[in-house]
C-alpha positions as CSV (number, residue, x, y, z in Angstrom):
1,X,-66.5,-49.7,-15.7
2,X,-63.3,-49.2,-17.2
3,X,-63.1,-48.9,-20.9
4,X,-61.4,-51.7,-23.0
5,X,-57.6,-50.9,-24.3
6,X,-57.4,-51.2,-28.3
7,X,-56.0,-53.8,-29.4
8,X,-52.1,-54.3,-29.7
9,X,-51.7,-54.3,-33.6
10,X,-48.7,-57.4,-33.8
11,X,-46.7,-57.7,-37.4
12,X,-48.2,-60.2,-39.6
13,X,-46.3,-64.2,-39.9
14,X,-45.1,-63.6,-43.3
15,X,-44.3,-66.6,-45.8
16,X,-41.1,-66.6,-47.5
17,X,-41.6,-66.9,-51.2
18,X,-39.4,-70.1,-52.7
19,X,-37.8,-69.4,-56.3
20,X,-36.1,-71.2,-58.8
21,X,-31.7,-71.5,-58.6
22,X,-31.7,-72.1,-62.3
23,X,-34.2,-69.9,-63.7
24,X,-33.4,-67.1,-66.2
25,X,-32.3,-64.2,-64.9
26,X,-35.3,-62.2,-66.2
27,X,-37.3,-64.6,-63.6
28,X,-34.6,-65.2,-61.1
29,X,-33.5,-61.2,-60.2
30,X,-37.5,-60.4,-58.9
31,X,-38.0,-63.5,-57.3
32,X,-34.5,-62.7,-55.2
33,X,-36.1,-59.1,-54.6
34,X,-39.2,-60.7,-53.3
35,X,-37.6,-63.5,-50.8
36,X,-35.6,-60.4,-49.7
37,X,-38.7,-58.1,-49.2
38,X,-40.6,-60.9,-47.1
39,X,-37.3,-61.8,-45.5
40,X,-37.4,-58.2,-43.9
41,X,-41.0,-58.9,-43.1
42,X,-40.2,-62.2,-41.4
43,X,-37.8,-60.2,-39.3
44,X,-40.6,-57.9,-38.2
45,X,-43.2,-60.8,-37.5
46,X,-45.0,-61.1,-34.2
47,X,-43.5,-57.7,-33.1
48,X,-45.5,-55.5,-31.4
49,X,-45.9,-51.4,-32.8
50,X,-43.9,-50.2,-30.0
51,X,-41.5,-53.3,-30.4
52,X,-41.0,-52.3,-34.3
53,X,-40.2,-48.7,-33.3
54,X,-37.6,-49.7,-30.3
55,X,-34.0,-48.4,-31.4
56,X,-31.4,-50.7,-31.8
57,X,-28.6,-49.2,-29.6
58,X,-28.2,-45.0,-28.5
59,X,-27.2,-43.0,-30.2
60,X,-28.6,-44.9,-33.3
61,X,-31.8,-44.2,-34.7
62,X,-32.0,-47.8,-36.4
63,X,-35.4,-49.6,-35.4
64,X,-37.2,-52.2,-37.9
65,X,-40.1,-49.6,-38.1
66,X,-37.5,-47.1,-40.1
67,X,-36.1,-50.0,-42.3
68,X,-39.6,-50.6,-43.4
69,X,-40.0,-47.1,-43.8
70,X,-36.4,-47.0,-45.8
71,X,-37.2,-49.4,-47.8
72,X,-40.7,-48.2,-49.0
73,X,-38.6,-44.7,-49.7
74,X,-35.7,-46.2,-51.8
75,X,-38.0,-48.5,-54.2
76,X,-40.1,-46.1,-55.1
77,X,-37.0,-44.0,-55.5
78,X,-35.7,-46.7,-58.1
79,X,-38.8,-48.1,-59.8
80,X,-41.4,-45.8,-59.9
81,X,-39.7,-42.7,-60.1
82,X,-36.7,-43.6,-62.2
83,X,-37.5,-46.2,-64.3
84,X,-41.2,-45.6,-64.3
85,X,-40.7,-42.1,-64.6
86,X,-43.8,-41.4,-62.4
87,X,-44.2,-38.3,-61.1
88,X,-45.0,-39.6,-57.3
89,X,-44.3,-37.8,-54.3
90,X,-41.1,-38.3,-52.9
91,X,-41.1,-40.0,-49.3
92,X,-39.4,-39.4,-45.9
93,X,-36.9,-37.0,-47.2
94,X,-34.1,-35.0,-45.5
95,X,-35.2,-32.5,-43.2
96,X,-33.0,-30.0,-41.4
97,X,-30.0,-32.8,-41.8
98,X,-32.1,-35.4,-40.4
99,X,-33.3,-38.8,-42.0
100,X,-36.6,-38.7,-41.5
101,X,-37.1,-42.2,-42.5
102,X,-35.5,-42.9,-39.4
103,X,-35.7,-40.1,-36.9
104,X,-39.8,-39.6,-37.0
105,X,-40.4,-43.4,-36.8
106,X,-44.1,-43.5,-34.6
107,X,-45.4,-46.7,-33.2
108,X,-48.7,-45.4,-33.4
109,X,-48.3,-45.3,-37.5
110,X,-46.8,-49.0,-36.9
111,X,-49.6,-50.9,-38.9
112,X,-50.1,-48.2,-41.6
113,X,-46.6,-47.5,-42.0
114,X,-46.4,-51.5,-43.0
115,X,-49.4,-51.6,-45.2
116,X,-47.9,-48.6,-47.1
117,X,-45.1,-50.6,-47.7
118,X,-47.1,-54.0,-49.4
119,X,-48.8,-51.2,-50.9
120,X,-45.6,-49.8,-52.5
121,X,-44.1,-52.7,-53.6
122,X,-48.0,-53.5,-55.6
123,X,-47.2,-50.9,-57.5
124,X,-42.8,-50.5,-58.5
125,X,-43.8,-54.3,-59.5
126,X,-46.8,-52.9,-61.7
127,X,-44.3,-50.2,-62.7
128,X,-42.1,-52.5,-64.2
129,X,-44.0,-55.4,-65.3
130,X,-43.0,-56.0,-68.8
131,X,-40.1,-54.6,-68.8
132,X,-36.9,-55.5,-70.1
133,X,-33.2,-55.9,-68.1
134,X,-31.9,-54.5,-70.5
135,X,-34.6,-51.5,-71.0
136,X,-32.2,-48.3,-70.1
137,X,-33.3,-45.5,-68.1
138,X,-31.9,-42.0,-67.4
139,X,-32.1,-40.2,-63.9
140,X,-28.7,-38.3,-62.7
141,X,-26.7,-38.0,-65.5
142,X,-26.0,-41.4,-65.5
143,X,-27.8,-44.4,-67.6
144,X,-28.6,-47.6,-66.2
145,X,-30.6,-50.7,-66.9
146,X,-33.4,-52.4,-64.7
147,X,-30.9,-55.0,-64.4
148,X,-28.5,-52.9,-62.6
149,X,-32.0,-51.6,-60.5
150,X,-32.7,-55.4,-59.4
151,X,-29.1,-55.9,-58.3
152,X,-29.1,-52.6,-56.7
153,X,-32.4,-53.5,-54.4
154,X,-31.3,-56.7,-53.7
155,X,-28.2,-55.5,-52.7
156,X,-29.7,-52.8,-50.5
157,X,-32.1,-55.5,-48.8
158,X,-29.2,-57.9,-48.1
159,X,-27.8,-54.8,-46.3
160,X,-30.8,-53.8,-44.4
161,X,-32.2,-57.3,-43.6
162,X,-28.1,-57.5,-41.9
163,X,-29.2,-54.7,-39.9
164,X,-32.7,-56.0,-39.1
165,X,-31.1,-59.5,-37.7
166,X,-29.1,-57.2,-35.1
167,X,-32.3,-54.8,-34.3
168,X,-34.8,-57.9,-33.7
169,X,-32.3,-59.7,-31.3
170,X,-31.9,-56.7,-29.9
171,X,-35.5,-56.3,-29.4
172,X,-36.8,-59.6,-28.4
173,X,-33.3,-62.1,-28.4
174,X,-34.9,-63.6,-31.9
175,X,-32.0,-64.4,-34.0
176,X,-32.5,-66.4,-37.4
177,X,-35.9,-64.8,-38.8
């Protein structure tokens, strides 16, 4: 009798969140962030592990699987290091002039490496619930305010979620997501 494979763990359907046009800003600049985070997921949906980890094009290391891992990296970077001031460990740093978010990319860590990343973004929203756009923060020499950290993550996601587009119809021809 020949044992059973495992099953092929396939990226969640994801719902994009709706949001108001007309809100105040103080509502409007998260609920942006979050139709940008789910719109990343969306782009991921029905993929496969190995699927999520395929490069886009040699010699790029750009797959979905290390704009997940990217992502999880530069908001807790942003909201629970800098403004939060929470002394986490820092993720998928540089090694050896690599970017490990990028280069060590495993399709075997495919599912966990996506639940860390819901997981993350549970807690830079609990790490700045209640807080003000116009609360400033310090980190680099430089001040800034969580407004400036909203546009800067959206910002960042539009860019990514770009690159996702081109990775997924490379992947599978799925354009649109």
């Amino acid at each position: 009798m020949t044992p059973e494979a495992p099953p092929v763990w396939i990226a969640p359907d994801v719902e994009r969140p709706g949001g108001s046009l007309v809100a105040p800003e103080a509502e409007m600049l998260p609920d942006l962030l979050a139709w940008h985070r789910s719109t990343l997921l969306a782009k991921c949906s029905g993929l496969t592990a190995v699927q999520l980890a395929e490069r886009s094009v040699s010699p790029s290391v750009l797959s979905l699987l290390g704009l997940l891992r990217h992502l999880r990296k530069v908001e807790r970077i942003w909201l629970r290091q800098r403004v939060a001031a929470e002394d986490v460990e820092p993720l998928h740093g540089f090694g050896g002039g690599k970017d490990l978010d990028f280069d060590d990319v495993d399709a075997s860590t495919a599912r966990e490496d996506y639940e860390a990343l819901l997981a993350e973004w549970r807690e830079c929203d609990r790490a700045v619930a209640g807080r003000d756009l116009d609360d400033v923060f310090q980190a680099g020499g430089d001040p800034f305010s969580l407004r400036f950290v909203y546009l800067h993550l959206i910002g960042e996601y539009a860019r990514q979620n770009g690159h996702a587009d081109l990775v997924r119809e490379r992947v599978d021809g799925v354009t649109g997501a």
